[in-house]
N, C-alpha and C positions, 0 to 999 in steps of 0.2 A: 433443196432451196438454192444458194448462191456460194460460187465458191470465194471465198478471202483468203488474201493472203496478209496475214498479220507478222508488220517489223516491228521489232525492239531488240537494244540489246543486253536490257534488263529480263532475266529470264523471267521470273517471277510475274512481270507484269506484264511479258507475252503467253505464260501459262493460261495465267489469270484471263487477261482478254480472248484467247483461243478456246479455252475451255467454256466460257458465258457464251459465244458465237454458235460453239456445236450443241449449245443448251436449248437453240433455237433454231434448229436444224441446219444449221450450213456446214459445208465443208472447209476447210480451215487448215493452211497449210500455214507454217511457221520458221522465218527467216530471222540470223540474230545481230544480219547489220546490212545497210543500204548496196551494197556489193553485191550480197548473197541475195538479196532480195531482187535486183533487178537481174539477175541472171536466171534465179527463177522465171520471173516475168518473161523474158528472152528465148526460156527454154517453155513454155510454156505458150508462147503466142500472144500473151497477153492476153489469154483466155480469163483471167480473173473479172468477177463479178466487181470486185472491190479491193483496193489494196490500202490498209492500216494499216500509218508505219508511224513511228518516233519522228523528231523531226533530231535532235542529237543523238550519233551513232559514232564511234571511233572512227570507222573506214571512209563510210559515206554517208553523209547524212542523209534526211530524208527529203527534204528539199530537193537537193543534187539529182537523188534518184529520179522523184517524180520530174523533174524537170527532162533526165535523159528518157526516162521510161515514156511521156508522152510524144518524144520526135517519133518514134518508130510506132506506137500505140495511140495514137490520139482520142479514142475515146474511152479509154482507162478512167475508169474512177476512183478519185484518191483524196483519202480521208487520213489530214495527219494529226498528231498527237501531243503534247508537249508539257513538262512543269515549267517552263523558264518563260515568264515574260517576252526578255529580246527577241526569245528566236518566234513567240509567236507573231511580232512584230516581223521580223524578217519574212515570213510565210504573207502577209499581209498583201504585196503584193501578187501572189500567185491565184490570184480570184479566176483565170482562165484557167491553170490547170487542175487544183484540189477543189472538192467542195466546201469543206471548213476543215478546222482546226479546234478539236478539243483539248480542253483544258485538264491537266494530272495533279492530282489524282482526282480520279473519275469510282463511282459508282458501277456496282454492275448493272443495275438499271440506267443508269447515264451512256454506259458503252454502248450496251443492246439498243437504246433508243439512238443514239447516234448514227450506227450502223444502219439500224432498219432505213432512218432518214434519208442517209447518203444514198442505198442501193433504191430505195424510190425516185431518185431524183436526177432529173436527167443530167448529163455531164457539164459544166461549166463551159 
């Protein structure tokens, strides 16, 4: 299917979303902070199908990243995540480079339909 790469730095609920992804055939690589995750990306080509990240992360948030991962990647698609109100407010402008922004806690049918959405949908 599609590869993702899923950020958080909460392990449990990068498990959790990585595990329900490969429930549904993709492949699913897993980064546990916005640094890590776009060095991935970097190392990688930006060959991911989809990148789900957090948007609060200690190093780098998830904002930060999508914001540097699209200079060099521009047609990345990027799906972030978040429990906090403000920061989904801060996200709010990034309507060119994410597709949305879901809300935590999430469903394992909320995640899976999330993702299937963003990977049908062309890039912002």
């Amino acid at each position: 299917m599609s590869t993702v790469l899923v950020v958080d730095d909460d392990a449990s609920v990068r498990t959790f979303t990585a595990r329900a992804l490969m429930l549904d055939g993709h492949d699913v690589d897993q980064a546990d902070d916005g640094d890590v995750a776009l060095e991935m990306i970097i190392e990688k080509n930006g060959a991911y199908d989809l990148v789900l990240s957090d948007i609060r992360m200690p190093a780098m948030d998830g904002i930060e990243m999508a914001k540097t991962a699209v200079k060099d990647f521009p047609d990345l698609k990027i799906l972030l995540m978040t429990g906090f109100a403000e920061q989904r407010e801060r996200a709010s402008d990034l309507s060119k480079i994410i597709i949305d922004v879901v809300p935590k806690p999430f469903s394992l049918a909320d995640i899976r339909q999330a993702v299937k959405a963003a990977l049908e949908t062309d890039r912002p």
